[in-house]
C-alpha positions in Angstrom: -83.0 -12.4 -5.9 -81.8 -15.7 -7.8 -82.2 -19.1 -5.9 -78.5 -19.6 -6.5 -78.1 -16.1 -4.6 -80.4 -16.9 -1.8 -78.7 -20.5 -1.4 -75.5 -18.9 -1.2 -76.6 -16.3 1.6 -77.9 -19.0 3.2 -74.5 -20.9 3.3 -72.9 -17.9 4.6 -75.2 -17.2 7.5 -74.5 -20.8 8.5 -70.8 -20.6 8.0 -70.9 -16.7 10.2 -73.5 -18.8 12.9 -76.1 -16.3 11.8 -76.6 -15.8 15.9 -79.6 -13.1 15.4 -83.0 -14.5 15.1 -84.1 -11.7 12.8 -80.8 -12.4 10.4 -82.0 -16.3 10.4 -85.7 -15.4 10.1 -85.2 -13.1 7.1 -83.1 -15.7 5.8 -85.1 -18.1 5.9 -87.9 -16.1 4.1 -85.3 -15.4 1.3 -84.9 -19.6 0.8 -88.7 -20.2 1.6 -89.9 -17.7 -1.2 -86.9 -19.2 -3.6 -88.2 -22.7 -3.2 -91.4 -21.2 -3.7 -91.1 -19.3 -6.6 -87.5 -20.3 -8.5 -87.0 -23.2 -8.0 -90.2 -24.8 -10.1 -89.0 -22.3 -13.0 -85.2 -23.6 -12.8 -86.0 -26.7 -12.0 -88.7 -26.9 -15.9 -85.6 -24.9 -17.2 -82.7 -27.7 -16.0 -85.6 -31.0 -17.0 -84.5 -31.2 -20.7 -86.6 -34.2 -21.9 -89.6 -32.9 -18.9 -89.9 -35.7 -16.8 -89.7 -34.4 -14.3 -86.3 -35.5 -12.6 -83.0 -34.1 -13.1 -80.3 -36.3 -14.0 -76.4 -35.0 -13.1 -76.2 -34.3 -17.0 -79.0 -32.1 -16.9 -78.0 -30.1 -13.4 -74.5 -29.7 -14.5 -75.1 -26.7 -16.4 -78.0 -25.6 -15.3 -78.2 -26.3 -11.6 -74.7 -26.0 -10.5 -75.0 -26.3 -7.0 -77.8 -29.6 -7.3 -74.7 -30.6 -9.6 -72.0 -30.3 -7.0 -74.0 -31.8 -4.2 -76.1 -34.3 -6.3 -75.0 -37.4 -4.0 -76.5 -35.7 -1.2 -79.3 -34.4 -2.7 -80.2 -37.9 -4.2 -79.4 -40.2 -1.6 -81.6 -43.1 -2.8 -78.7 -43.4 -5.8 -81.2 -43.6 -8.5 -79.4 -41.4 -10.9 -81.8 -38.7 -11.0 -83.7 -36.0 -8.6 -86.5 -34.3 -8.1 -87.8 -31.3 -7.6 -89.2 -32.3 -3.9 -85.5 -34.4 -3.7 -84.3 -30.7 -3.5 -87.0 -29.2 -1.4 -86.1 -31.9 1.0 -82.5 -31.3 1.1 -83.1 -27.9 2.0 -85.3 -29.0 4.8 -83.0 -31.3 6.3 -79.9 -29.7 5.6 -80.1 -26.1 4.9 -83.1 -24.4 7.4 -82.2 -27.0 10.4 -78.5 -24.7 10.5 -80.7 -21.2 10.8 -83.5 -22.6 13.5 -85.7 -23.1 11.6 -88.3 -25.3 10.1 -89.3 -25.5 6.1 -93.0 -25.9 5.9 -93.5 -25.7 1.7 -97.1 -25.0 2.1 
């Protein structure tokens, strides 16, 4: 399953108030093993220059969703993001909604 996939699924058990906690705890899986396992791959893939923060020129093609919510995801307005910058996000704004809590270890 892609990370934009997963993120998407995620977005739409939040927006249908995903009421199950089996539906919110295998989705939450689904986003904890995408963080996991696609997002270091897409996130090399999107770094053009590799070091290791994405500016909006390099998401916008790559990353489309980092791209549309970039402000969010990089609240400290320094241009770029990070790869944790993301992880975070998804913490705070994404497994909160489904009950749950992202623990990246």
């Amino acid at each position: 399953m892609t990370f934009r996939l997963v993120l998407l699924t995620a977005a739409l058990a939040i927006s249908a108030g995903a009421q199950t906690s089996h539906a919110t705890d295998a989705t939450t899986v689904k986003v904890r093993q995408a963080l996991a396992v696609e997002l270091p791959k897409r996130f090399a893939h999107a770094d053009a220059n590799h070091d290791g923060r994405l500016t909006r020129e390099e998401a916008r093609d790559t990353m489309p969703r980092v791209h549309m919510y970039f402000d969010e995801i990089g609240t400290a307005g320094r241009g770029y993001v990070t790869e944790q910058d993301i992880r975070d996000a998804v913490e705070q704004k994404v497994l909160p909604r489904l009950g749950q809590h992202f623990d990246p270890e």
